[in-house]
N, C-alpha and C positions, 0 to 999 in steps of 0.2 A: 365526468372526468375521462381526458383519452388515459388507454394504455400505454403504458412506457412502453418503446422498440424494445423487440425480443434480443437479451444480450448472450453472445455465444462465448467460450474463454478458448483460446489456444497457446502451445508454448512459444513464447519471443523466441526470434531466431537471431540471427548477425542483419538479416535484412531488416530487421524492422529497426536495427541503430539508426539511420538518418534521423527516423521520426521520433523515437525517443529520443535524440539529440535538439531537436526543434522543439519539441515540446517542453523540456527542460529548460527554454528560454520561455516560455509563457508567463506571463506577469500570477497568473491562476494559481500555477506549478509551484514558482517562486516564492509566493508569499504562504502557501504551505507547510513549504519545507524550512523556512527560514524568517526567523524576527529581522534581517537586517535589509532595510529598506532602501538601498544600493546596492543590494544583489543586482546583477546581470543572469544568474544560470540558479537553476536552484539547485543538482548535483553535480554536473558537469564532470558526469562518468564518460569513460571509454567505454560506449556501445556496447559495440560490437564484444569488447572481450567481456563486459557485464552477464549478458545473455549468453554467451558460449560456455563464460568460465564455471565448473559444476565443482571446482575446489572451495569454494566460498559455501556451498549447501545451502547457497538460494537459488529460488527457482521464479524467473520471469513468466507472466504468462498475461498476454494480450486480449482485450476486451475487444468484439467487434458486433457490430449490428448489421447484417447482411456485407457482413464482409467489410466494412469499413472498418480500420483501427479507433476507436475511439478512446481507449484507455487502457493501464497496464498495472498490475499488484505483482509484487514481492514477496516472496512465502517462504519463510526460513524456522529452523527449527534454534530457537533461542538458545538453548543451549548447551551445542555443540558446533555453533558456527563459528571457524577461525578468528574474528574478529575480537568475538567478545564484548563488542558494542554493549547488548544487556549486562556482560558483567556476570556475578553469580545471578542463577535462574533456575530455578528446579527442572529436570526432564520432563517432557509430555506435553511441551505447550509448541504453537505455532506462534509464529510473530510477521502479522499481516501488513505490508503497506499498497496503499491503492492511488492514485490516482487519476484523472480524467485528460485526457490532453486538448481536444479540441475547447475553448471557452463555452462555444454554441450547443455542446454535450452535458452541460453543468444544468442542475436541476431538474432532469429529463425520466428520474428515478432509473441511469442505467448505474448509478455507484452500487445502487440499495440490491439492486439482481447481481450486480458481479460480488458484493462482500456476502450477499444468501449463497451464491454456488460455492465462493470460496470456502467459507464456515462449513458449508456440507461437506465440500472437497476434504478437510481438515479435519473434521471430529469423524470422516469415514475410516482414516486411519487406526489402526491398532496404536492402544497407550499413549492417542493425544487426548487429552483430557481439558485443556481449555484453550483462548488465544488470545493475545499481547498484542496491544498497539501502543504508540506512543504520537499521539497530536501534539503538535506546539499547544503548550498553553494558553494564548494569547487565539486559541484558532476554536471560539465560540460555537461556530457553524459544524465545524468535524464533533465538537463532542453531544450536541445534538442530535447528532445524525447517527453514532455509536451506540449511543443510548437508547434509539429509538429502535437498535436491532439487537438490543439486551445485555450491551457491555456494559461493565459499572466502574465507574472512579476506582482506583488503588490509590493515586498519589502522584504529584509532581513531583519530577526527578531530571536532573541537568543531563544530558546526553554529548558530551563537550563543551559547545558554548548553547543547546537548544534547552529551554526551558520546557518541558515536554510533560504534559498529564499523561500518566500510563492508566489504562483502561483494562479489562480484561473480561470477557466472556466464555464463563464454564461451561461445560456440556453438561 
């Protein structure tokens, strides 16, 4: 079996909006983020201010292999992020989202290297104690791939209109 390309993380800047904007149109992306099968975008964020703006207390941060962008995760602390998205959530946890943007990057084991550095990155923290993801339900393939780096079922749970299994892996 070859080795997966070595994956490096860095923080997203304002320049890497194009490509997160492009990639956000990926049919890959789209059907990730979203049950509705007439998606056009799967978030169809404003870039640029996504990656700059540090008042949300998420933090982007870009996957590359010799320098190529091939992927990007989301790293927020559940709860205390203005949103509120989770809702009530006990302090100490991170809440991860990842995904790959090129198609031709899928399957290549670089998701499995960028969610190990992430998880490092995140239980190296003082008083993070475990981390929250939420896949569409409907999204087989992510909760295989979760599982297979020691997250476990909590429970399906609506997230506005996403029907979403939440996962969680403790330290």
């Amino acid at each position: 079996m070859a080795l997966s390309p070595l994956v490096t993380l860095r923080p997203a800047t304002a320049a890497d909006a194009p490509l997160l904007a492009a990639w956000d149109r990926e049919p890959h992306v789209i059907a990730c983020s979203n049950d509705d099968p007439d998606a056009e975008v799967a978030f169809g964020s404003d870039w640029a201010e996504e990656v700059t703006n540090s008042a949300y207390e998420l933090t982007y941060v870009m996957a590359e292999v010799e320098g190529e962008p091939i992927g990007v995760m989301a790293v927020c602390d559940p709860h205390t992020e203005p949103s509120h998205y989770w809702g009530e959530i006990e302090p100490g946890l991170r809440a991860i989202d990842i995904w790959i943007g090129p198609a031709d990057w899928l399957s290549r084991g670089v998701g499995t290297q960028m969610m190990k550095q992430m998880i490092e990155r995140c239980f190296a923290e003082p008083g993070v104690t475990a981390i929250v993801i939420d896949p569409l339900n409907s999204n087989q393939a992510a909760h295989r791939f979760y599982r297979r780096l020691g997250f476990r079922d909590v429970g399906r749970r609506m997230f506005d209109t996403d029907d979403c299994l939440v996962m969680r892996l403790d330290k």
